[in-house]
Backbone as ProteinMPNN parsed JSONL, in Angstrom:
{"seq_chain_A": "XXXXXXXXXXXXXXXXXXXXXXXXXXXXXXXXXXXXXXXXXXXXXXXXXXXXXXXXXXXXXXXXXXXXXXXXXXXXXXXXXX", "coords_chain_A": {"N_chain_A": [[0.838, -1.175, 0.0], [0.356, 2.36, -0.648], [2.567, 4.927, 0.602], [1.541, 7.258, -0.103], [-0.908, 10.278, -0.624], [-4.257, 10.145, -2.175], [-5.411, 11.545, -5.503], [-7.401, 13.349, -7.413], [-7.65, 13.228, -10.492], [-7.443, 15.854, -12.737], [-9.699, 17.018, -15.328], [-8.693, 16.664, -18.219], [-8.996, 17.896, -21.777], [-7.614, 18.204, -23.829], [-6.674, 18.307, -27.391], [-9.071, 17.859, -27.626], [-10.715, 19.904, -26.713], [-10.8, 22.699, -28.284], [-12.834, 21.644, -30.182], [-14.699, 21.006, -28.687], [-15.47, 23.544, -27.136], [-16.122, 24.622, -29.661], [-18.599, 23.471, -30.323], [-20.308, 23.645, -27.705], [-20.469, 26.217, -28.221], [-22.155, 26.893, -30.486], [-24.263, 26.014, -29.399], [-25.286, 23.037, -28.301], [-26.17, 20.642, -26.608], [-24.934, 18.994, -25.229], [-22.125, 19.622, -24.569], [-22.495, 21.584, -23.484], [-23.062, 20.082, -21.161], [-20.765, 18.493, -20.478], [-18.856, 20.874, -19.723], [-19.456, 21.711, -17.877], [-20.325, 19.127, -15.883], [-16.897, 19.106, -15.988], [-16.284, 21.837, -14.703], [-17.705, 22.188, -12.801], [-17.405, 21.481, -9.83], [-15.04, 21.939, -9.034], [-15.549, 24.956, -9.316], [-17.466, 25.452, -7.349], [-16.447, 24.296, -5.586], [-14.265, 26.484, -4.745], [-16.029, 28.717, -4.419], [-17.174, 27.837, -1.942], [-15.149, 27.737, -0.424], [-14.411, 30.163, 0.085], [-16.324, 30.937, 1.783], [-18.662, 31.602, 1.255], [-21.945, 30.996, 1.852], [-24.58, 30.27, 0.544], [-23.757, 28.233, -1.441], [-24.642, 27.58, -4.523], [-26.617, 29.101, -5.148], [-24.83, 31.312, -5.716], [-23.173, 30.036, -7.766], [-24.534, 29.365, -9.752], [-24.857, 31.726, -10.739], [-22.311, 32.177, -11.421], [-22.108, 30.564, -13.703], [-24.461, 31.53, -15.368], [-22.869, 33.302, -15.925], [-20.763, 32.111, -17.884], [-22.209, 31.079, -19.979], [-23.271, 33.34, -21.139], [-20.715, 34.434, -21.921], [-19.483, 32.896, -23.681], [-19.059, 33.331, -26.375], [-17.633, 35.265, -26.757], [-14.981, 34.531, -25.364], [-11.401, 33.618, -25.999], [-9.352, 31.666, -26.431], [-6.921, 29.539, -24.528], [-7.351, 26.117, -23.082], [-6.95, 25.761, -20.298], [-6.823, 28.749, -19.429], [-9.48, 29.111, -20.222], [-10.669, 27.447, -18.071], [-9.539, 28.782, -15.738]], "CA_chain_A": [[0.0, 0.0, 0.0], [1.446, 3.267, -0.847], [2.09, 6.369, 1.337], [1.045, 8.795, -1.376], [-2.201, 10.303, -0.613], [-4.82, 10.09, -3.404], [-5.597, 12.584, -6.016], [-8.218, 13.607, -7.807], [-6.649, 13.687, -11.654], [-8.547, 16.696, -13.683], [-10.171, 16.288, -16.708], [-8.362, 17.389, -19.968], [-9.484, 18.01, -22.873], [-6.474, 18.539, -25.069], [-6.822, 18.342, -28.752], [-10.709, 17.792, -28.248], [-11.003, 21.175, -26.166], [-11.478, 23.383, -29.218], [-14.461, 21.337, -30.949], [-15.797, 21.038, -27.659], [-16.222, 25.138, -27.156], [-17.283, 24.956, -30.886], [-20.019, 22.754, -29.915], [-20.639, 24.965, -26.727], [-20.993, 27.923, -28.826], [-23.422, 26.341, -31.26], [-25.947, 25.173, -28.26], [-25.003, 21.685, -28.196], [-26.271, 20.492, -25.276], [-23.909, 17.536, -24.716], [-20.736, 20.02, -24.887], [-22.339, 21.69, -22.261], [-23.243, 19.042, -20.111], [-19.033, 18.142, -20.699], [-18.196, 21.907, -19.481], [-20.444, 21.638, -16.428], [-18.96, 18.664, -15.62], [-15.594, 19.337, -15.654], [-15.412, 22.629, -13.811], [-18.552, 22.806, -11.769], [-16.877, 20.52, -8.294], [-14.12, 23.261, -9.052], [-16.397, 26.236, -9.33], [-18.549, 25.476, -5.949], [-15.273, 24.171, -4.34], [-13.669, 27.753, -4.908], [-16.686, 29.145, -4.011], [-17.065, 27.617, -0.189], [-13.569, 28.021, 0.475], [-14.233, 31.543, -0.135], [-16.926, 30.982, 2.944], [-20.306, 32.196, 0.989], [-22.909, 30.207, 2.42], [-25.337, 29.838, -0.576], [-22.947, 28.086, -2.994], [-25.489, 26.723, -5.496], [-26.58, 30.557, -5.719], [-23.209, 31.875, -6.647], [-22.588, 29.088, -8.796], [-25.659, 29.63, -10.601], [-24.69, 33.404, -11.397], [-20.791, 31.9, -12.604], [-22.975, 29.491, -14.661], [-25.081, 31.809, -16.291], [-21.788, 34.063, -17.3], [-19.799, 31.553, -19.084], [-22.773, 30.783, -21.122], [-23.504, 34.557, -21.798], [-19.767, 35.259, -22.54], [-18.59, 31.973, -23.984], [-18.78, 33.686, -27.609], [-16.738, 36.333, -26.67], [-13.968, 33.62, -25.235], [-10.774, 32.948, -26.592], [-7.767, 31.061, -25.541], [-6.671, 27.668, -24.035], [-8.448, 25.105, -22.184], [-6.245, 26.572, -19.164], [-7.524, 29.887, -19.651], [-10.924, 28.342, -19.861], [-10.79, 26.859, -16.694], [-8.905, 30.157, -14.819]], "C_chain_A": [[0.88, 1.234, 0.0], [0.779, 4.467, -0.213], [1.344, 7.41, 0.611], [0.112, 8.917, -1.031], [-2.852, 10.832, -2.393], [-4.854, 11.018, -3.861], [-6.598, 12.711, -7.286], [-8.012, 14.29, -9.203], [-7.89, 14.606, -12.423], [-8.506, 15.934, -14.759], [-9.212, 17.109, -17.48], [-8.545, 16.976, -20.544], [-8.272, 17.932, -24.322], [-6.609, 18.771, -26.102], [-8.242, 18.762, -28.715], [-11.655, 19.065, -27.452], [-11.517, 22.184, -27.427], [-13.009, 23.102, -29.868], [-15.216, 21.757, -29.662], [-16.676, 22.548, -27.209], [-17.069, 25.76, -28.491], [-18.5, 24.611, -30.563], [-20.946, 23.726, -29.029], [-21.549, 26.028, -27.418], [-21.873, 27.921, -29.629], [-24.976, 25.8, -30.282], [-25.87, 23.418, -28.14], [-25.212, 21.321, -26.712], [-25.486, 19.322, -24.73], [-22.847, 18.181, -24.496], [-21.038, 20.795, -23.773], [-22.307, 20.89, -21.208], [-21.699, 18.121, -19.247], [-18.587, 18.853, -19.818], [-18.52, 21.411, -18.13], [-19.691, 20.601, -15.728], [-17.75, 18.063, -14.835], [-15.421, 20.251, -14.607], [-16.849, 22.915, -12.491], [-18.211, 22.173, -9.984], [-15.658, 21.719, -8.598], [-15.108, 24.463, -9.16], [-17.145, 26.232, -7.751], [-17.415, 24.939, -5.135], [-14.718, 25.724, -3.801], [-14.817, 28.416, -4.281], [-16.802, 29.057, -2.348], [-15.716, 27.906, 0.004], [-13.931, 29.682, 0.213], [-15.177, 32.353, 1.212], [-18.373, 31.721, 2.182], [-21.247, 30.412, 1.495], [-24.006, 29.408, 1.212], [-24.517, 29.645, -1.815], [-23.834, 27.346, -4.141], [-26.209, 28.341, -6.033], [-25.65, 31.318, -6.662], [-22.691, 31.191, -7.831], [-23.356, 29.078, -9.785], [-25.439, 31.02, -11.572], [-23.358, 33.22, -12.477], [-21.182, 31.295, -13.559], [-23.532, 30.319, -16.127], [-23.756, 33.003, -16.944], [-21.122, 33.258, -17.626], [-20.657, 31.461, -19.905], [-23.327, 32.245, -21.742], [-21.948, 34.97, -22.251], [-19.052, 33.697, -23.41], [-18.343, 32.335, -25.612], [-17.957, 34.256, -27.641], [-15.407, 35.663, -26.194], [-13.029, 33.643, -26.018], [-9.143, 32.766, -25.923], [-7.668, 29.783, -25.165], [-7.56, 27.212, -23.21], [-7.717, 25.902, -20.49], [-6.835, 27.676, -18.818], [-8.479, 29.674, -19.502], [-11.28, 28.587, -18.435], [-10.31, 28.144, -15.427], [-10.138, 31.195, -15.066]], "O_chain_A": [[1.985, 1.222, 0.543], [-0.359, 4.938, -0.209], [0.604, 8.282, 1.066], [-0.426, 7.823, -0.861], [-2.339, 11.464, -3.317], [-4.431, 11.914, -3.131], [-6.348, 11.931, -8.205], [-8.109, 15.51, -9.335], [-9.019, 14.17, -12.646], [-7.899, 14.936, -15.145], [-9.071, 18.301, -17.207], [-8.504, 15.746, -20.541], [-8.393, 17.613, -25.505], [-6.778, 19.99, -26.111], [-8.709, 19.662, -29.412], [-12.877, 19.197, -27.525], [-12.727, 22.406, -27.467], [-13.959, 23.869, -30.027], [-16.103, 22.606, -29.581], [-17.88, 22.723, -27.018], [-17.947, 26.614, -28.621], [-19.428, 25.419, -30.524], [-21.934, 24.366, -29.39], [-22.691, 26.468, -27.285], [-22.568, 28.936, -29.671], [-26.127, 25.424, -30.5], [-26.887, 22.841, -27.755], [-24.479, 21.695, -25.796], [-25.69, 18.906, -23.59], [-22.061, 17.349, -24.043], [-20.14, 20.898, -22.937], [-21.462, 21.059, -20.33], [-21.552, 17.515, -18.186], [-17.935, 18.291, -18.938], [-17.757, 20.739, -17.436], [-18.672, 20.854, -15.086], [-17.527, 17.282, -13.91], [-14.696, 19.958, -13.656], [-16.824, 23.703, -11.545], [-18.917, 22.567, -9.055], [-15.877, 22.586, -7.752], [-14.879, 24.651, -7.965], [-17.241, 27.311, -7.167], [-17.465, 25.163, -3.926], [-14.762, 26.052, -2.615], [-14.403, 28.829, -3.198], [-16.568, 30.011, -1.606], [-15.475, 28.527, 1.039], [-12.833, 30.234, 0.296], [-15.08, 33.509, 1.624], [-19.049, 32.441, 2.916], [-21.018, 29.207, 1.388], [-24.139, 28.189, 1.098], [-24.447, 30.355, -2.818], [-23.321, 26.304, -4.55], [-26.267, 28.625, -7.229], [-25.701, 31.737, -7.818], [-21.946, 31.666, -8.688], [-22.853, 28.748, -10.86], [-25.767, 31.231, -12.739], [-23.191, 33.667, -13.612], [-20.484, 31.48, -14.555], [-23.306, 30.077, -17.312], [-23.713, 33.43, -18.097], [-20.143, 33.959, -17.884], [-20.187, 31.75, -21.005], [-23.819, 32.208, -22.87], [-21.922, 35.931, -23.02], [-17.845, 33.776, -23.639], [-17.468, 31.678, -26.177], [-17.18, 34.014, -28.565], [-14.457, 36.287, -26.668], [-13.48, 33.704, -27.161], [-8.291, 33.4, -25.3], [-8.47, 28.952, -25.591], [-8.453, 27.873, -22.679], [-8.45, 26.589, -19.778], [-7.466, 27.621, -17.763], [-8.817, 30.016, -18.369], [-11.89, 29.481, -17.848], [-10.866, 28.216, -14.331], [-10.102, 32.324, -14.577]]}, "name": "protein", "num_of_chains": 1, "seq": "XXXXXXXXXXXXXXXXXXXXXXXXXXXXXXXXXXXXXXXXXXXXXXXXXXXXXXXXXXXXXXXXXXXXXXXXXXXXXXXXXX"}
């Protein structure tokens, strides 16, 4: 059994990151359902550590701006995710 404690490997996207924001940006509801996801256990993590109480509120508001600015987007999956 090994000392290492576990870790919780992110998702990447790599190569298939671009279609996937194409998709996104077309209404594809499977490309969201991908985004979501990936960063929403990161989005409401960041959120409580930040100590707001209603994180499903706040997360709701970060929610509805990626999908109002995700046209206006551009840059890496990194970037993305930051």
């Amino acid at each position: 059994m090994s000392n290492t404690p576990s870790r919780r490997t992110a998702i990447e996207f790599g190569d298939a990151f671009e279609p996937l924001l194409l998709s996104a940006r077309a209404g594809e509801a499977w490309a969201w359902e991908r985004i979501y996801q990936w960063l929403s256990p990161v989005v409401a993590g960041y959120i409580q550590m930040q100590g707001v109480r209603e994180v499903d509120d706040v997360s709701s508001e970060v929610w509805i701006s990626i999908f109002r600015g995700i046209e206006s987007f551009s840059g890496t999956e990194s970037k993305f995710r930051s």
